[in-house]
C-alpha positions in Angstrom: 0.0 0.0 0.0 1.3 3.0 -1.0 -0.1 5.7 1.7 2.2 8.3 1.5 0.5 10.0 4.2 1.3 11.2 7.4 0.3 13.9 10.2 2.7 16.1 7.9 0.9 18.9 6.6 0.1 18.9 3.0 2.2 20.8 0.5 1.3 21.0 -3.2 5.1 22.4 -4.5 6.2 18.9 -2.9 4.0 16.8 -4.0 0.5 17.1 -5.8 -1.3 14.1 -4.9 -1.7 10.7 -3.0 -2.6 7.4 -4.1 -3.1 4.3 -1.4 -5.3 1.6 -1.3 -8.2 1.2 1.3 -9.4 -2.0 2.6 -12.3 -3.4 4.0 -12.8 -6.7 6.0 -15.5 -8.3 8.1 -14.2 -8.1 11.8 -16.0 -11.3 12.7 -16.1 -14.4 10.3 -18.8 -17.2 10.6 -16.7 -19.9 9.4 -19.7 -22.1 8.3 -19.7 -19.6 5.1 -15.6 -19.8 5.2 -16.0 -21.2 1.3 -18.1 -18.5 0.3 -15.5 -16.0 0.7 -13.1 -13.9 0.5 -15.1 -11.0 3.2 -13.3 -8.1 2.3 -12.7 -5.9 -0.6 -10.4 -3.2 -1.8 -10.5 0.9 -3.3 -7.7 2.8 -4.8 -7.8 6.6 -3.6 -6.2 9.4 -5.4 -6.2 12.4 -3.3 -5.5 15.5 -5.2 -3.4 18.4 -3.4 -5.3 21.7 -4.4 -2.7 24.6 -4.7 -2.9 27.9 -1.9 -0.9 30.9 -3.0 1.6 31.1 0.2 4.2 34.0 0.6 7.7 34.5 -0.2 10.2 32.8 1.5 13.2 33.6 2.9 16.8 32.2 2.0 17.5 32.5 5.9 15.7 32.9 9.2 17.9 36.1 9.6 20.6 37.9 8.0 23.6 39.6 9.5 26.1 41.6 8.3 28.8 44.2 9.0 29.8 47.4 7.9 32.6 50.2 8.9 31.8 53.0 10.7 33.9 55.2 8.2 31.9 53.3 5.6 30.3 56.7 2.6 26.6 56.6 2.3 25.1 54.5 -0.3 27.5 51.5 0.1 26.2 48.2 -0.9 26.8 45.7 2.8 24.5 43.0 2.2 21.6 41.4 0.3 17.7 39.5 1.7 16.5 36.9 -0.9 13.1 35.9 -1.0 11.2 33.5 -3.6 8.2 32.5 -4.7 7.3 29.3 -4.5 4.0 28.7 -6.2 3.4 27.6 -8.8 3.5 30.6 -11.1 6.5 32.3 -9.1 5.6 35.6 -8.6 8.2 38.5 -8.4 9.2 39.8 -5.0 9.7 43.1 -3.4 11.2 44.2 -0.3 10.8 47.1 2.1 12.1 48.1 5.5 9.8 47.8 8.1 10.2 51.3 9.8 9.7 51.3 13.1 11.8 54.5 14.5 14.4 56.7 12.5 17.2 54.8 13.5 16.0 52.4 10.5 16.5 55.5 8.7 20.5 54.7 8.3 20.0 52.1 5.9 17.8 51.8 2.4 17.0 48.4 0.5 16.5 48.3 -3.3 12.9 46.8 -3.6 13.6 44.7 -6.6 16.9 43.3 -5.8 17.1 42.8 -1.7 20.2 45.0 -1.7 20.9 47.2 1.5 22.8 49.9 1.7 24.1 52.5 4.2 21.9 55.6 3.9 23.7 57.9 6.3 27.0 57.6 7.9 27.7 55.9 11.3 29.0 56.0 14.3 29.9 53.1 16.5 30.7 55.3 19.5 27.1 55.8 19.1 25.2 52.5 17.9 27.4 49.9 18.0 24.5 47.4 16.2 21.3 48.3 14.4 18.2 45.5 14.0 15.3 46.0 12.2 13.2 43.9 9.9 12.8 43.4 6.3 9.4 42.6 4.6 9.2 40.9 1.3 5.7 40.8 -0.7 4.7 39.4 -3.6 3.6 41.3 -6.7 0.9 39.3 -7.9 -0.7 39.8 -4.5 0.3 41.9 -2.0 -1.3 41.4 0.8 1.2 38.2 0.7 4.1 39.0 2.9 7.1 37.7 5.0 9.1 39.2 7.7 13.0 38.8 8.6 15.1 40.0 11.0 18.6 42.1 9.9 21.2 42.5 12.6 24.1 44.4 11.1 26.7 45.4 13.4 28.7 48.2 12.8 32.8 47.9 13.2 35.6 50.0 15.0 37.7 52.6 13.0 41.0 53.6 14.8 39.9 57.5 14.6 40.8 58.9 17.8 44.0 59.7 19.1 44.2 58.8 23.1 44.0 61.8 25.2 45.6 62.4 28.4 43.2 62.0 31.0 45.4 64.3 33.7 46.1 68.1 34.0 48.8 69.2 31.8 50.7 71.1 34.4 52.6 69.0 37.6 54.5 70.4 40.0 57.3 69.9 42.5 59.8 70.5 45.0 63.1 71.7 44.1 64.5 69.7 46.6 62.5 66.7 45.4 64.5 63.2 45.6 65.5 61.7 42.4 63.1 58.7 41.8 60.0 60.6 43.5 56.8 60.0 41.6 55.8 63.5 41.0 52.3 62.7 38.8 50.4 59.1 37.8 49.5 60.0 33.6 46.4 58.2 32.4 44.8 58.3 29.3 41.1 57.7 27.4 40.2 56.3 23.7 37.3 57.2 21.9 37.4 54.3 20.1 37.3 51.4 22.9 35.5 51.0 26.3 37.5 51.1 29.2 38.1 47.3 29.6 39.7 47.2 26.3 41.9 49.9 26.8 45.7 49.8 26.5 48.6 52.2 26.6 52.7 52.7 26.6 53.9 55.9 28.1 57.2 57.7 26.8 58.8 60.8 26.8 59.1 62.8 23.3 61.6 63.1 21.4 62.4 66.5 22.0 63.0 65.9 26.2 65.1 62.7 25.9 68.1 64.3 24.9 68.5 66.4 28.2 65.8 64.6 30.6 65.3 65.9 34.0 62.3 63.6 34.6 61.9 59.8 33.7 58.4 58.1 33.0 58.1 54.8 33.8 55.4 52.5 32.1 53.5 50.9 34.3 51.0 49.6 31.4 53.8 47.6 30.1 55.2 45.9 33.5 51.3 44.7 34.7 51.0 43.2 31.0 54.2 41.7 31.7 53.4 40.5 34.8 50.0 39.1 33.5 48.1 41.6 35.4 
């Protein structure tokens, strides 16, 4: 018996119809009529799958991608891909699903899926954007499909670390030689302060006639392992 059925539900692109066979059989058999038999009989059925038009469907459950921060407006980053899978195949298009203006910052081609940066970014600001993408179909539609975009946006090196101390330090003139006068620190822009690392030197200009000496302590904790 070929039933080809099962508590699956029914899909017409996969396959279009059914054919098993049914049989029937008398539960209880009075043997004094055992010769007269057989008591049962069989049916073919052909069950016919009846096409639904559906709506697009999406390469992936979500997309992400990653762009620059330094990245000029109307770069290409990344592409949604939706099809049709009735029979028929529709064309697709695709909007952004605006829900505040920080979708604003990206634009999608509505024919070909394509998204592109629409303003330029900041990761100091926004770090990651999410928003969704709707694709429809053109023969009807009401027929959509929704996915999620996660695009995160990565670190350019554009800041230059800034002293986080007063400029001016003073001291004793009869100061010992070795006396920490002033602990320099310093701040990045471009990383949080867990992921922030610095060396300490003296310029060019004051080595060849230093009265003061900096010593790095950055460089002997990373040593250490601290």
């Amino acid at each position: 018996m070929d039933n080809g059925c099962s508590n699956w539900p029914l899909d017409f692109e996969t396959k279009k119809a059914y054919t098993f066979k049914v049989e029937a059989s008398n539960v209880h058999l009075d043997h004094r009529f055992h010769s007269v038999g057989p008591f049962k009989d069989t049916a073919t059925v052909k069950i016919n799958v009846l096409d639904v038009d559906e709506p697009p469907v999406f390469s992936k459950p979500f997309y992400t991608m990653e762009v620059y921060e330094d990245t000029p407006v109307g770069t290409i980053i990344g592409a949604v891909t939706a099809q049709d899978l009735d029979i028929g195949s529709s064309a697709v298009r695709y909007f952004i699903d605006w829900k505040n203006d920080m979708d604003s910052y990206f634009t999608i081609d509505g024919m070909e899926g394509t998204i592109a940066t629409n303003e330029l970014l900041d990761r100091e600001n926004t770090a990651q954007y999410n928003f969704s993408i709707i694709a429809s179909k053109v023969s009807n539609p009401l027929l959509t499909s929704k996915v999620n975009v996660i695009i995160n946006v990565l670190d350019v090196n554009e800041f230059a670390p800034e002293i986080t101390v007063p400029y001016e330090s003073y001291v004793c003139e009869n100061a010992r030689p070795g006396q920490v006068i002033q602990v320099i620190g310093a701040a990045d822009k471009d990383l949080s302060p867990p992921g922030q690392k610095f060396s300490f030197r003296l310029s060019p200009e004051v080595t060849t006639k230093p009265n003061f000496t900096i010593h790095d302590f950055t460089k002997k904790k990373r040593q250490q392992g601290l």
